[in-house]
Every structure is written in structure tokens, then in C-alpha cells.
C-alpha positions in Angstrom: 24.4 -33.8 28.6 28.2 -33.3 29.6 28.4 -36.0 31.9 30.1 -38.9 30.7 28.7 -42.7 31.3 30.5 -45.2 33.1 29.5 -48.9 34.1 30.7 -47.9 37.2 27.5 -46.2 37.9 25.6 -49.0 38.0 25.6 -52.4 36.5 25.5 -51.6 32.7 26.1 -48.9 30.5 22.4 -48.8 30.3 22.2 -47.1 33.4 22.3 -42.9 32.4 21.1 -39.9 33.6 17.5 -39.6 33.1 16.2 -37.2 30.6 14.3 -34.1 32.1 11.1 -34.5 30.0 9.0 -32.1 32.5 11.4 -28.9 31.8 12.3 -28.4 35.4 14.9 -25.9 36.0 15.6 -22.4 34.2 13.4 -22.3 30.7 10.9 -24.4 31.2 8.9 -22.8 27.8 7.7 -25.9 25.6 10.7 -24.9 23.1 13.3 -25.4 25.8 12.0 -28.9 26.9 12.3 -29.7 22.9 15.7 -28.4 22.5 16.7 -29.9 26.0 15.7 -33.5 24.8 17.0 -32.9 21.0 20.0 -32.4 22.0 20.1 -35.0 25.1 21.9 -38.3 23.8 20.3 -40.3 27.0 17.0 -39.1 25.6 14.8 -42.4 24.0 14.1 -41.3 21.1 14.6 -44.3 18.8 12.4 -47.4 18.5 13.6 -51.0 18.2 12.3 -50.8 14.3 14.2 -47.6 13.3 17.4 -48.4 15.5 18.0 -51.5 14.2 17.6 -50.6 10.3 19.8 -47.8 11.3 22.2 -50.0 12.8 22.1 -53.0 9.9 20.7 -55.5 12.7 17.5 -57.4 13.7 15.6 -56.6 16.7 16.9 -60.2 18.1 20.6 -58.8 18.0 19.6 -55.3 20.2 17.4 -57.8 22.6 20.7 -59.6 23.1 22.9 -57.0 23.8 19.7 -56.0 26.7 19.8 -59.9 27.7 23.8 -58.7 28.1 23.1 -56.1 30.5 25.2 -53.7 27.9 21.7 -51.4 26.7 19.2 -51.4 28.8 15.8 -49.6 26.6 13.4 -47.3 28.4 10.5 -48.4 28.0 7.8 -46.2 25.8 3.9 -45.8 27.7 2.5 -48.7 25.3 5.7 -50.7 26.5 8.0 -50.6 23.4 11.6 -50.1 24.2 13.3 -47.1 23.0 16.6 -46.6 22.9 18.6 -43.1 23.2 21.8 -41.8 20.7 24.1 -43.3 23.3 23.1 -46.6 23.4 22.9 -46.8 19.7 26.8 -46.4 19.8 27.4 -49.0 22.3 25.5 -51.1 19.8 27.0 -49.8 16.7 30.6 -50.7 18.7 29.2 -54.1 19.9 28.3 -55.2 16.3 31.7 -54.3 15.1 32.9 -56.9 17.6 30.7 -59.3 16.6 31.1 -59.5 12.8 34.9 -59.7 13.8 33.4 -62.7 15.3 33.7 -61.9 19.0 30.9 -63.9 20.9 27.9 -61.1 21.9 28.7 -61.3 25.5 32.2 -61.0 25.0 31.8 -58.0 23.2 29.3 -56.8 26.3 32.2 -56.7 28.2 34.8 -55.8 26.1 32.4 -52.7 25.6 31.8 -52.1 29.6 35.8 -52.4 30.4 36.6 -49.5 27.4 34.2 -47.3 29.0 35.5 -48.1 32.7 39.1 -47.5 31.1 37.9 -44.5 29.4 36.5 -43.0 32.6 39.4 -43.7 34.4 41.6 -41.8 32.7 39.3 -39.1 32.2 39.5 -39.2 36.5 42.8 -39.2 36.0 43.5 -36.3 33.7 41.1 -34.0 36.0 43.3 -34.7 38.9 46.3 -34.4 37.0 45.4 -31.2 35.5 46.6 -27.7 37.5 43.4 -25.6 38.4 42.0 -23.7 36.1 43.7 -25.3 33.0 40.9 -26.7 30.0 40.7 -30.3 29.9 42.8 -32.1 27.1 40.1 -33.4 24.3 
């Protein structure tokens, strides 16, 4: 939570913080873990089914944008990949580039080079920025 992504931490976006399922830490009662991963947009939450009917695509388009290296699912017990809030919007922007009819993997990268951008000049805002002054949103 509050950390942004960057494809800079490793080779794809895919690549988060892991979700703290065992309630390590401060408030570890079973109501804590639940609002810890509620509100935790790395958590996997979603299955392939219900992210692609949320997202208006087949399963074949979300295992392309993982063939990609843009998403990479977490991977349920039972084996199913799950996918978290955050890598639903790197799909939801990938399809937009693609029914603008940008190839998938150009969008992949198109995708990875906003967020590097993005990060960037978040870097560069923090270092800009006198201390103690709120960051600009």
C-alpha cells in the first residue's frame, strides 16, 4: 500500500510487493489481516474468469499480456492465477492500446515505459521538494 510500482524493480510490472497474508506486524487480530488485504491493491484477489468479464476480455488476452512479461498472476494453492487490483489496470490500459490497434507487445511496453516515466518524476518531485513540504498529487 503506498508504495508505488515501477518496472524498474524488476523485469515487469508484475513484480509488487507481496501481500502480508500472515498479519505480521502491529494488529495481527483476524479483522486486521482482512482489512489489510481489502484494502491492498497487490493483493490476488481476482480469478482469470471474473477479471476478464470485468475487463471485456478472454482469458487468452490476460495470458498474453503474462506471455508479455507486463502481469505476472500469483498463483492460487490449486494453481489458478489470480490477479490483484493493480494488475487489472495495467490490463484495462493495455486493452485500450490494443483496440486502438497497437500490437499486445507494443502496448507491454508502451505500458512499462509510462510507469518508468511516471516513477521518475515522482523521484524527481521528492528531490525537488523542500523538506517538510506535502508532495504535489
Amino acid at each position: 500500500m503506498g508504495q508505488p510500482h515501477t518496472a524498474a524493480e524488476g523485469d515487469t510490472l508484475a513484480h509488487g510487493r507481496i501481500a502480508d497474508t500472515a498479519g505480521s506486524g502491529a494488529g495481527s487480530r483476524a479483522e486486521d489481516r482482512f482489512e489489510d488485504r481489502f484494502d491492498d491493491e497487490d493483493y490476488p484477489a481476482y480469478s482469470m474468469g471474473a477479471a476478464a468479464e470485468m475487463l471485456g476480455v478472454s482469458p487468452a488476452f490476460l495470458r498474453a499480456l503474462g506471455a508479455a512479461k507486463l502481469i505476472e498472476p500469483k498463483r492460487s494453492g490449486g494453481g489458478h492465477r489470480r490477479y490483484s487490483r493493480y494488475q487489472l489496470r495495467l490490463a484495462a490500459r493495455a486493452r485500450e492500446l490494443v483496440d486502438q490497434g497497437t500490437p499486445v507487445e507494443a502496448a507491454c511496453r508502451i505500458i512499462i515505459l509510462e510507469d518508468q516515466l511516471a516513477e521518475a518524476l515522482r523521484v524527481n518531485d521528492a528531490r525537488d521538494r523542500p523538506a517538510g513540504e506535502a508532495a504535489r498529487p
